[in-house]
C-alpha positions as a Markdown table, in Angstrom:
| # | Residue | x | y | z |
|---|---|---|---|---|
| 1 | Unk | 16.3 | 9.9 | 23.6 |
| 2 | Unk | 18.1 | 13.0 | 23.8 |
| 3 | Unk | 18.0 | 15.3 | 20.3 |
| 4 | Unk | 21.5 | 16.5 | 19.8 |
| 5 | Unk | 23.2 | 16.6 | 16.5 |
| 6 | Unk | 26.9 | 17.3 | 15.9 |
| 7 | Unk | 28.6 | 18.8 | 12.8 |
| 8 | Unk | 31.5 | 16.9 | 11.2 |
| 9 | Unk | 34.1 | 19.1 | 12.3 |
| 10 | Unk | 33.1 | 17.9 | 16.5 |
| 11 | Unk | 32.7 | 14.3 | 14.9 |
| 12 | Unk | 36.2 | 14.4 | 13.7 |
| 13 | Unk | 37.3 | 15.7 | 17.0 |
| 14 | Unk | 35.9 | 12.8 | 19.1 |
| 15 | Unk | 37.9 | 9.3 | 20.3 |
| 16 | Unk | 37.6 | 6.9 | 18.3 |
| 17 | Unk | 35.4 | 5.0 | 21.7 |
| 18 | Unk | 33.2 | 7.9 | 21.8 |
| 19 | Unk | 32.4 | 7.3 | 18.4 |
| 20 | Unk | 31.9 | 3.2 | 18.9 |
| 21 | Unk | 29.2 | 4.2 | 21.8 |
| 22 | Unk | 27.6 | 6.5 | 20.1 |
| 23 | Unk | 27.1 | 3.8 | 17.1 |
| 24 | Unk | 26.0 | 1.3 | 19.6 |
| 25 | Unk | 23.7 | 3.4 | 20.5 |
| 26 | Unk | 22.0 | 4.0 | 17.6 |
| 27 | Unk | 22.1 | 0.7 | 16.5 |
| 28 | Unk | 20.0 | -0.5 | 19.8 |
| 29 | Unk | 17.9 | 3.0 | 19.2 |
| 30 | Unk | 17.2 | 1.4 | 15.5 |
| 31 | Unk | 16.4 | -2.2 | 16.8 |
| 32 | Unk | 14.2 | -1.3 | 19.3 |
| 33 | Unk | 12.3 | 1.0 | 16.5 |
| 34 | Unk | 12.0 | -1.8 | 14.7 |
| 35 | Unk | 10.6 | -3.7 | 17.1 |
| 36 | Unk | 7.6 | -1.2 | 18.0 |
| 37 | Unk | 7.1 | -1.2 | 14.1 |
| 38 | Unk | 6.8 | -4.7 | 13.4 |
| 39 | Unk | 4.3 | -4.9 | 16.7 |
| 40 | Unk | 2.7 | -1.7 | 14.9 |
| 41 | Unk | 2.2 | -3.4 | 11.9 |
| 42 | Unk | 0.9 | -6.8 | 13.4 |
| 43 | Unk | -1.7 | -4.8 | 15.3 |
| 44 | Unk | -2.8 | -2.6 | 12.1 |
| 45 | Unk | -2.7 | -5.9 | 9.9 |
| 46 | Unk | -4.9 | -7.6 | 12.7 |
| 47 | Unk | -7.5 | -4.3 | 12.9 |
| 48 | Unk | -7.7 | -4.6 | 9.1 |
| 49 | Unk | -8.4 | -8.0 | 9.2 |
| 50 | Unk | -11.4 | -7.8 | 11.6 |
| 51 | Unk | -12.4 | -5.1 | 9.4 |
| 52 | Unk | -12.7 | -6.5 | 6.9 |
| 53 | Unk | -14.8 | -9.3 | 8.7 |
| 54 | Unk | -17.3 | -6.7 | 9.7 |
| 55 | Unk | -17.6 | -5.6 | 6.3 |
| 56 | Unk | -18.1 | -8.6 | 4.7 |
| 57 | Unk | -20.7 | -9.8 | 7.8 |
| 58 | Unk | -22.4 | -6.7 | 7.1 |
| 59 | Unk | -22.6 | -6.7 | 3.3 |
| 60 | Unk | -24.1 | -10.0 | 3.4 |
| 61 | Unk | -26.7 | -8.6 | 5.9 |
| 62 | Unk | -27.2 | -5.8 | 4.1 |
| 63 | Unk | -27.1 | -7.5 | 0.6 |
| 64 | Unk | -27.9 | -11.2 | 0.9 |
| 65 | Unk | -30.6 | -13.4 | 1.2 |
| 66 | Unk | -31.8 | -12.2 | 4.4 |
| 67 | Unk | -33.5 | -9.0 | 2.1 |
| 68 | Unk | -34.8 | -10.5 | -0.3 |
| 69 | Unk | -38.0 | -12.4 | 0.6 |
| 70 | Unk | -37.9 | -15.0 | -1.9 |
| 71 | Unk | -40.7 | -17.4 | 0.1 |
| 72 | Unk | -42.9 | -14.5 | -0.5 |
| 73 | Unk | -41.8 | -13.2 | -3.3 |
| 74 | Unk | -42.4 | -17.0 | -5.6 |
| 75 | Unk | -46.0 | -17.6 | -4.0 |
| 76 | Unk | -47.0 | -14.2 | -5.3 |
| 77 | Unk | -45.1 | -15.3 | -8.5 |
| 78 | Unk | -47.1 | -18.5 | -8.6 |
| 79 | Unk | -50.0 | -17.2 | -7.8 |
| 80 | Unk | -50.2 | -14.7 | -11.1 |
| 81 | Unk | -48.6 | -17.4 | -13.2 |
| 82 | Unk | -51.3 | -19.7 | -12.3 |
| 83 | Unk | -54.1 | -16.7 | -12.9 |
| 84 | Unk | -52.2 | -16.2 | -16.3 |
| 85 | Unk | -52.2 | -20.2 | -17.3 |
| 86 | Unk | -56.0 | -20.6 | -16.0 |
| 87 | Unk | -57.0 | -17.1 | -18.6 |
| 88 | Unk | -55.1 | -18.8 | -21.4 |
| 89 | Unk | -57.3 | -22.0 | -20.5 |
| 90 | Unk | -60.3 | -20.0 | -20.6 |
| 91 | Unk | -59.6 | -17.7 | -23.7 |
| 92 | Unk | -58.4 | -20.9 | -25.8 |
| 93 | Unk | -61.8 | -22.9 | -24.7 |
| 94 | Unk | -64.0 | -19.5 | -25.9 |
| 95 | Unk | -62.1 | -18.8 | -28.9 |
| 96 | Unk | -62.4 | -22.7 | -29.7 |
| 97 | Unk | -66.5 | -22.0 | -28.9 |
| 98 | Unk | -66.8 | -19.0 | -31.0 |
| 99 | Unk | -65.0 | -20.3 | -34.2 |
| 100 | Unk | -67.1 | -23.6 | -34.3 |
């Protein structure tokens, strides 16, 4: 594509056919623009979508169940909730002892 311009006075002076090609040719100029935008735009909108995968992929690595380690984390739980429910036990059965 060639860059020339023309001021209205040159306009006015061209044929009427001169003028038809040179509006045909801006119209196919236009289309095919439009073209390369809309494959543009499906390629970005695809990249954004696979993005946006990744993100979410890693976000759930980074934030989900995989960190925490809950297996552990409830046997330790259970463990001190059993020590706590076995002291009760045992201060109940001495303060039962020591009031009788």
């Amino acid at each position: 594509m060639s860059n020339i311009s023309f001021s209205e006075d040159e306009l006015n002076s061209l044929s009427k056919d001169v003028l038809v090609k040179f509006y045909l040719q801006l119209q196919d100029n236009f289309q095919e623009l439009s073209r390369q935008n809309d494959a543009n735009t499906k390629e970005l909108l695809k990249q954004i979508s696979n993005l946006q995968e990744q993100l979410a992929i890693l976000t759930n690595y980074r934030f989900g169940r995989k960190t925490e380690k809950t297996s552990e984390m409830l046997d330790g739980q259970r463990t001190w909730l059993d020590g706590c429910s076995n002291k009760t036990t045992d201060n109940q059965s001495m303060d039962d002892k020591t009031y009788r």
